[in-house]
Backbone as CSV, one residue per row, in Angstrom:
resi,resn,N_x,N_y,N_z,CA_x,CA_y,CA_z,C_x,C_y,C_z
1,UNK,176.848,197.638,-73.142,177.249,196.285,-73.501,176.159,195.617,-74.344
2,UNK,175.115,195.961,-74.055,173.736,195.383,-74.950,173.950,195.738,-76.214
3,UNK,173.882,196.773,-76.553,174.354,197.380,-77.907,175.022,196.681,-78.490
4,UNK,176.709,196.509,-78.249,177.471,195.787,-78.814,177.344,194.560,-79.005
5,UNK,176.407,193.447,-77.880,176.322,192.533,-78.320,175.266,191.972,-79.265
6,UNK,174.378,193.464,-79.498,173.326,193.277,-80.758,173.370,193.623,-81.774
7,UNK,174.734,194.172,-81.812,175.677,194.472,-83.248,176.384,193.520,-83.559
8,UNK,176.619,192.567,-82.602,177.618,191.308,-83.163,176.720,190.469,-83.534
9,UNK,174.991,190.380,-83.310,174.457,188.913,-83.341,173.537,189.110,-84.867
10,UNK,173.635,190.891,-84.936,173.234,191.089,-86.350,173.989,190.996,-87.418
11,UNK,175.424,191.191,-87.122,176.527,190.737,-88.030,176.592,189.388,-88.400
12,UNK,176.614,188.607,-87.440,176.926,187.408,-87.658,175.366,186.561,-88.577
13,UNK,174.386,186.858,-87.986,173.063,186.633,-88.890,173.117,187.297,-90.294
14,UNK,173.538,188.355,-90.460,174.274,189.061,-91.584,175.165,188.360,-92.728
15,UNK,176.233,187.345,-91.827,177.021,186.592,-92.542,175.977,185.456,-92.947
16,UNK,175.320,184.575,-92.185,174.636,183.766,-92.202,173.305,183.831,-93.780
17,UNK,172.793,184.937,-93.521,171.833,185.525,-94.616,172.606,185.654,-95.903
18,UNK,173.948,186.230,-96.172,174.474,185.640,-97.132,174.547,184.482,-98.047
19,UNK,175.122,183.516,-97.110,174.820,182.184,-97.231,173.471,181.744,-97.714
20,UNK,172.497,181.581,-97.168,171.440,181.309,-97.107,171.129,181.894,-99.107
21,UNK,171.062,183.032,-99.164,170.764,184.001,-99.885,171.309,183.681,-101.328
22,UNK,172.455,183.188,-101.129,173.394,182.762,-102.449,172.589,181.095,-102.971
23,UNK,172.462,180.810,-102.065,171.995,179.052,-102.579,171.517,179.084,-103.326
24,UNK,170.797,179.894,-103.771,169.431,179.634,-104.855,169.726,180.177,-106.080
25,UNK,171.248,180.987,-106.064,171.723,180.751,-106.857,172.736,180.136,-108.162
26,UNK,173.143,178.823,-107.105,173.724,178.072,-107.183,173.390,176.580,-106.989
27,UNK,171.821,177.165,-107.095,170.708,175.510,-106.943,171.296,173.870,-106.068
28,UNK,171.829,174.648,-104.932,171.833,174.212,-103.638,171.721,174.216,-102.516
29,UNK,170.819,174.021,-101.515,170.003,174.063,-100.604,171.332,174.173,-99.824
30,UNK,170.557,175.177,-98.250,171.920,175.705,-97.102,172.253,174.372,-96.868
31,UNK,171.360,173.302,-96.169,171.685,172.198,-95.894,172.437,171.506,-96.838
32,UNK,172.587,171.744,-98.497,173.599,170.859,-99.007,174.857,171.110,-98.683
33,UNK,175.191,172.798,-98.836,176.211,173.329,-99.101,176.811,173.067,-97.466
34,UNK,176.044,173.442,-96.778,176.903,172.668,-95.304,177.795,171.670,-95.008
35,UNK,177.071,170.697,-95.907,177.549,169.064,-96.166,178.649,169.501,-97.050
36,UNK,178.767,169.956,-98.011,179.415,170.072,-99.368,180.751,171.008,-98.289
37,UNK,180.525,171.647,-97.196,181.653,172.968,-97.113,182.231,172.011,-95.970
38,UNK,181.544,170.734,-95.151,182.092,169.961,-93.824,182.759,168.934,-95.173
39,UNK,182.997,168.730,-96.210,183.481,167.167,-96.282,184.541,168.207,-97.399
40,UNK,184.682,168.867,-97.869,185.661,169.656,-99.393,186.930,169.766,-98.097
41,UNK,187.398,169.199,-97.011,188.171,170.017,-96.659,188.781,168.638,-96.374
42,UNK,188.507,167.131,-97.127,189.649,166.160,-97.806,189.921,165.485,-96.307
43,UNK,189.203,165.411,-95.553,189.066,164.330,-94.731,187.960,163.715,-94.135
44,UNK,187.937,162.488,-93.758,186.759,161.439,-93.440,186.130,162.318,-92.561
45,UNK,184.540,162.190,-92.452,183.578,162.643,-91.755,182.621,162.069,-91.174
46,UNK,181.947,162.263,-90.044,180.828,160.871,-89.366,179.281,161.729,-90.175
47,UNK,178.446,161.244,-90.609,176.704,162.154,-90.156,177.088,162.624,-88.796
48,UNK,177.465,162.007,-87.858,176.840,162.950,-86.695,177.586,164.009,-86.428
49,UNK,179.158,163.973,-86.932,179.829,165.129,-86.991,179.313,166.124,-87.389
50,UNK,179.229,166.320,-88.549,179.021,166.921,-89.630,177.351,167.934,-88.960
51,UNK,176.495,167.034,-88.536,175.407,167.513,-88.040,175.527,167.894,-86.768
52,UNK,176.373,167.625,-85.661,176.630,168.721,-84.831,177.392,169.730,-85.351
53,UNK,178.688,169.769,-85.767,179.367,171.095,-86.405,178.778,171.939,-87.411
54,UNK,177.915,171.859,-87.690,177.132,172.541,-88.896,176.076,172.848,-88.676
55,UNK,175.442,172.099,-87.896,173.695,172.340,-87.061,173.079,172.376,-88.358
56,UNK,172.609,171.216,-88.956,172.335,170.766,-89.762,171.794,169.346,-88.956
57,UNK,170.412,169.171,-89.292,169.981,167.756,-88.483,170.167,166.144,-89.263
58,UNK,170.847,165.252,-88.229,171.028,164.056,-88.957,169.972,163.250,-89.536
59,UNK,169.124,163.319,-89.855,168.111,163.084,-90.994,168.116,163.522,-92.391
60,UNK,168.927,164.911,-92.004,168.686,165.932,-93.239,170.199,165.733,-93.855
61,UNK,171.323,165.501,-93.131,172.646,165.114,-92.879,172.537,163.658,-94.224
62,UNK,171.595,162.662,-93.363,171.298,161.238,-94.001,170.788,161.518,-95.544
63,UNK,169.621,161.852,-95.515,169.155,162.427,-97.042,169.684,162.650,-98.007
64,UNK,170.711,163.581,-97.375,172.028,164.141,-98.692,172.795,163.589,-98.753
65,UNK,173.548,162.401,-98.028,174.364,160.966,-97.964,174.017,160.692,-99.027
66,UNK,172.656,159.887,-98.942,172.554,158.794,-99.334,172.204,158.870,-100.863
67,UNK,171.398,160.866,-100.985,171.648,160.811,-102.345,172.876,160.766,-103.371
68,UNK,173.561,161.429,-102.697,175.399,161.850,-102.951,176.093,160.203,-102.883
69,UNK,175.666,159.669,-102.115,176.438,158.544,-102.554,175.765,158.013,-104.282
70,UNK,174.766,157.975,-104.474,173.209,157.644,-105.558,174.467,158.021,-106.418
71,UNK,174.558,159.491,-106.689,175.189,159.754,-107.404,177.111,159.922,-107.729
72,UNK,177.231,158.585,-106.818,178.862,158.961,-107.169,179.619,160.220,-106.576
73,UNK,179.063,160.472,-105.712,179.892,162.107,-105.300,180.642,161.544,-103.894
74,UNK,179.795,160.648,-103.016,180.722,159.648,-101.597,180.666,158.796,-101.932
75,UNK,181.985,158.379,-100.945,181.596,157.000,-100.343,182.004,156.625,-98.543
76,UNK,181.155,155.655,-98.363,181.081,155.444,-96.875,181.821,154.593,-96.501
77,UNK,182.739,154.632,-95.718,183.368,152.978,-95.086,183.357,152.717,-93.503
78,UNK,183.266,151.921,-93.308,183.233,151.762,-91.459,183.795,152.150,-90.871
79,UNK,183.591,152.712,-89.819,184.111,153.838,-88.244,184.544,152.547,-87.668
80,UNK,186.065,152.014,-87.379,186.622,151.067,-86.366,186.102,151.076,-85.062
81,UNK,185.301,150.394,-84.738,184.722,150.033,-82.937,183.495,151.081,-82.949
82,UNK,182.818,151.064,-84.117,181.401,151.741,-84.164,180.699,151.044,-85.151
83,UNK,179.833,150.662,-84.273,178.823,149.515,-85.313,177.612,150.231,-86.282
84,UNK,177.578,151.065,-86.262,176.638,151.907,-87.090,177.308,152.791,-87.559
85,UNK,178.188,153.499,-87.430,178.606,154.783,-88.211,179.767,154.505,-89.153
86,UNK,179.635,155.463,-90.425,180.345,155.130,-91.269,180.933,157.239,-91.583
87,UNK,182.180,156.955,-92.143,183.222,157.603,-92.499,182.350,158.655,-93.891
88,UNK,182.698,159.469,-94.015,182.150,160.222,-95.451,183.075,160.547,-96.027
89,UNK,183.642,160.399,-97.197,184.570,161.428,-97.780,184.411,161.249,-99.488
90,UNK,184.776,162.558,-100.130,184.101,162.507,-101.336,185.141,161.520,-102.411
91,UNK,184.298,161.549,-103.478,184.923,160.440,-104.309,185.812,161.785,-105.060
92,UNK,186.568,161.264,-106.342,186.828,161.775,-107.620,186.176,163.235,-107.825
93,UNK,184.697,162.213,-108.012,183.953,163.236,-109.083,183.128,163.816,-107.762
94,UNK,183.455,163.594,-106.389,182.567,164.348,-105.334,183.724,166.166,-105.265
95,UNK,184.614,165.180,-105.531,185.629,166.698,-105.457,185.922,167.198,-106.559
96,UNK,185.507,166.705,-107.884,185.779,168.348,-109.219,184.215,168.716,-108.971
97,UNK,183.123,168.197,-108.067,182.147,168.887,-108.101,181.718,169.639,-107.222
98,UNK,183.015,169.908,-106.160,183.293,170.430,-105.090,183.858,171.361,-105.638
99,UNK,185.190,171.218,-106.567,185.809,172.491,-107.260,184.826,173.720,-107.855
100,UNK,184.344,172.671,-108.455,183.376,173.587,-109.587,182.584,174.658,-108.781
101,UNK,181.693,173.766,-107.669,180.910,174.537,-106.700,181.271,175.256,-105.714
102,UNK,181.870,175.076,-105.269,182.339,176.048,-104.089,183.720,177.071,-104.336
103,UNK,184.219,177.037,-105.782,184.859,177.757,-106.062,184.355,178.724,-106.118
104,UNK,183.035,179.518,-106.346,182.484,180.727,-106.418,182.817,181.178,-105.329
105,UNK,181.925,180.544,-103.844,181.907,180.518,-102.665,183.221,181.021,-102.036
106,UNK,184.443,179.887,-101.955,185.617,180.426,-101.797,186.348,182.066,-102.105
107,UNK,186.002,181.852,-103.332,186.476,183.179,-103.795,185.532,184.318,-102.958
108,UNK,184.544,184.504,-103.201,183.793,185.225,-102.453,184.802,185.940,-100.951
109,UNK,184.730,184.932,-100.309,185.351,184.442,-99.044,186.620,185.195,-99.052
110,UNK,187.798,184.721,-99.857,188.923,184.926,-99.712,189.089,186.653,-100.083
111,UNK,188.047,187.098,-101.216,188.205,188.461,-101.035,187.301,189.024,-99.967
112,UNK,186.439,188.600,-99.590,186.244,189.772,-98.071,186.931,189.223,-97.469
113,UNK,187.644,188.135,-96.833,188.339,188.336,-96.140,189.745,189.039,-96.047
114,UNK,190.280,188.886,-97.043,191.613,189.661,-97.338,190.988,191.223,-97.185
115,UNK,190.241,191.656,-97.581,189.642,192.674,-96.797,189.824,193.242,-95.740
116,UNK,189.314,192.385,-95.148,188.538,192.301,-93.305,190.053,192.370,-92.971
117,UNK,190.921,191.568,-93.181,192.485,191.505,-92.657,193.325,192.175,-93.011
118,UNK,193.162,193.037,-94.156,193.802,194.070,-94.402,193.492,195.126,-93.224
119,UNK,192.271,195.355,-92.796,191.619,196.357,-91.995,192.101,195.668,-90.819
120,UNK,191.801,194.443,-89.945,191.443,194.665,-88.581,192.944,193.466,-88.342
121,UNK,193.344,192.738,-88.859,194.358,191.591,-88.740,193.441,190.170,-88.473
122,UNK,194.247,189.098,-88.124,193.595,188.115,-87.893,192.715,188.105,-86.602
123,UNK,193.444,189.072,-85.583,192.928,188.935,-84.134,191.360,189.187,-84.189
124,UNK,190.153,189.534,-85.195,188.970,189.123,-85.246,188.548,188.023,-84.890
125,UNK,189.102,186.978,-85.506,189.013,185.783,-85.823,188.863,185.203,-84.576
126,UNK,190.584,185.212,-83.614,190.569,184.504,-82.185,189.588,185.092,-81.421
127,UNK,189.145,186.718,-81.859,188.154,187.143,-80.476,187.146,186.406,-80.727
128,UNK,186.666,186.310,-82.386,185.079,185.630,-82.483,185.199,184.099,-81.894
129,UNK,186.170,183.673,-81.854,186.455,181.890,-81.776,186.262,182.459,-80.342
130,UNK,186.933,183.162,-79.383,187.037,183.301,-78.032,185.876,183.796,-77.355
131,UNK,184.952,184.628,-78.180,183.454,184.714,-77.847,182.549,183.531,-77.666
132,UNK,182.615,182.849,-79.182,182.007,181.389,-79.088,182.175,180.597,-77.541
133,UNK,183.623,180.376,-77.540,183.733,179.724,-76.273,183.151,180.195,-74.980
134,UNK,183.333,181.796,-74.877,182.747,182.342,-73.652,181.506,182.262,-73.222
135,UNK,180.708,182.510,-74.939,179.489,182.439,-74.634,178.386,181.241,-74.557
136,UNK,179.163,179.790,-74.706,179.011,178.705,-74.637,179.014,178.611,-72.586
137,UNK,179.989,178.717,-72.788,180.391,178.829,-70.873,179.040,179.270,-70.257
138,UNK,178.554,180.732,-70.465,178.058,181.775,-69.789,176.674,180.860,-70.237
139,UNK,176.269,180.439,-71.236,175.009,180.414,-71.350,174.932,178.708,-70.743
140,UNK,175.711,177.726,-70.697,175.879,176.482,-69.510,175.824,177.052,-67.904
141,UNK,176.438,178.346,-67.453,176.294,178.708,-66.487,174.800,179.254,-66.449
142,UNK,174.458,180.215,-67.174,172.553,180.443,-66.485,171.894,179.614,-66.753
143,UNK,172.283,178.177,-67.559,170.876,177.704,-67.394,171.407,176.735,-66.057
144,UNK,172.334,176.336,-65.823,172.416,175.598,-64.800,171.874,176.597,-63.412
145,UNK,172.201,177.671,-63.803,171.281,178.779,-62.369,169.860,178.387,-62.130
146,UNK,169.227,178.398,-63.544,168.078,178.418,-63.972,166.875,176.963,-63.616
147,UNK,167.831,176.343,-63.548,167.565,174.658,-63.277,167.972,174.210,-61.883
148,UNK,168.533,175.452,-60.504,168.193,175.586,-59.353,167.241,175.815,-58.682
């Protein structure tokens, strides 16, 4: 069982190193493209969303706001019954510069994945989503052991 689960954590760091790896050629930092891949998907977003779902820290989250707004790419409007947080979603020109950019990305994407699903089907997908969850569980369960 060790094995396998040090074949999945090198895969997935695998996918990750990709990522990472491409930015610099596309002269945008992981942390932009995070931001850029949580808001292209055309609905409102909080900083703190965005920086828990992405693990991306809200400072670093803020930074790229506030330049992206600088430049016309967001805009922010108020979270109803939240006195500090505001909404993200891209402007116009935040989304043909979303097209432009992450169209490489996408594509990338859509052919390994059509790939990957030609080979294995979607059921990858629910096991990895169903791992996440498990292993969220399992690792709340030892540390709560751990903190006995």
């Amino acid at each position: 069982m060790r094995e396998i689960a040090r074949r999945l954590m090198l895969a997935l760091y695998k996918i990750d190193e990709i990522y990472y790896m491409n930015e610099g050629k596309k002269k945008l930092a992981y942390s932009e493209l995070c931001v850029m891949y949580a808001l292209d998907d055309g609905k409102p977003h909080s900083q703190r969303e965005i920086s828990q779902e992405w693990l991306v820290p809200k400072t670093t989250v803020n930074t790229i706001v506030k330049r992206w707004e600088k430049e016309g790419l967001l805009t922010l409007t108020p979270i109803p019954e939240k006195r500090r947080e505001k909404y993200i979603t891209l402007t116009d020109a935040g989304r043909e510069y979303a097209k432009d950019f992450m169209g490489f990305i996408y594509r990338a994407e859509e052919k390994a994945l059509k790939k990957t699903l030609d080979k294995y089907s979607d059921e990858f997908i629910k096991g990895l989503e169903f791992f996440g969850e498990s292993l969220k569980e399992a690792f709340d369960e030892e540390f709560e052991k751990e903190e006995k």
